[in-house]
C-alpha positions, 0 to 999 in steps of 0.5 A, a space after each residue: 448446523 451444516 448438514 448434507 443439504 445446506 450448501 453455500 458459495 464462499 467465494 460470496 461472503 464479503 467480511 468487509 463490514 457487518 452489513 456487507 457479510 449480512 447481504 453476502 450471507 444471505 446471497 450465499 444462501 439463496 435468500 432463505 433467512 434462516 439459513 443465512 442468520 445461522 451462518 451470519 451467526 457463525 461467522 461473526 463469532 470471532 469477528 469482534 472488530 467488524 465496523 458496522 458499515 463499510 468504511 468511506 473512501 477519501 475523496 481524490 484530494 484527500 488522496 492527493 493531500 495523504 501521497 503528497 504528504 507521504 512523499 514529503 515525509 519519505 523525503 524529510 526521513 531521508 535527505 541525508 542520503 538523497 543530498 548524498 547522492 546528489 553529491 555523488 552524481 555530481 562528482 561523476 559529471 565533474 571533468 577528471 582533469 578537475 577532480 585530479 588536478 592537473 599539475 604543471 608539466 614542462 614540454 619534452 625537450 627535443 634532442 
């Protein structure tokens, strides 16, 4: 199939879609069509899951709704060591004096 006179750019092929590595194909191989259904051809053969066209991207809001979600979700699976940490911060800005205790000592007599 590939002979001594066919070459071709990899670096051209974009295997995002079936679309996209049809135009890529046939840019590798300077428009010569022939060319280009051969090595379609061999590179789709085990690429079964190739989407027919390129896959949409979310819209900023739908950006901002899926981050916000996985954050809140982060948060819900992990509030147990957040409040624990909170705790923890807390515990650190308390004076000594508060966390000990401070007993009642008479003064030091005078002799």
């Amino acid at each position: 199939m590939f002979n001594r006179g066919f070459s071709f750019d990899t670096g051209k092929l974009v295997p995002t879609s079936k679309i996209a590595l049809k135009l890529s194909c046939l840019n590798a191989c300077d428009n010569d069509i022939e060319k280009a259904d051969r090595l379609y051809e061999y590179m789709t053969r085990d690429l079964k899951d190739l989407p027919d066209s390129e896959p949409t991207m979310p819209s900023g809001i739908q950006r901002f709704k899926m981050g916000a979600d996985d954050i809140i979700g982060w948060v819900s699976e992990h509030k147990d060591l957040i409040q624990q940490g909170i705790g923890l911060i807390q515990g650190l800005r308390k004076p000594a004096s508060a966390a000990v205790g401070v007993a009642d000592v008479p003064p030091i007599p005078k002799i």
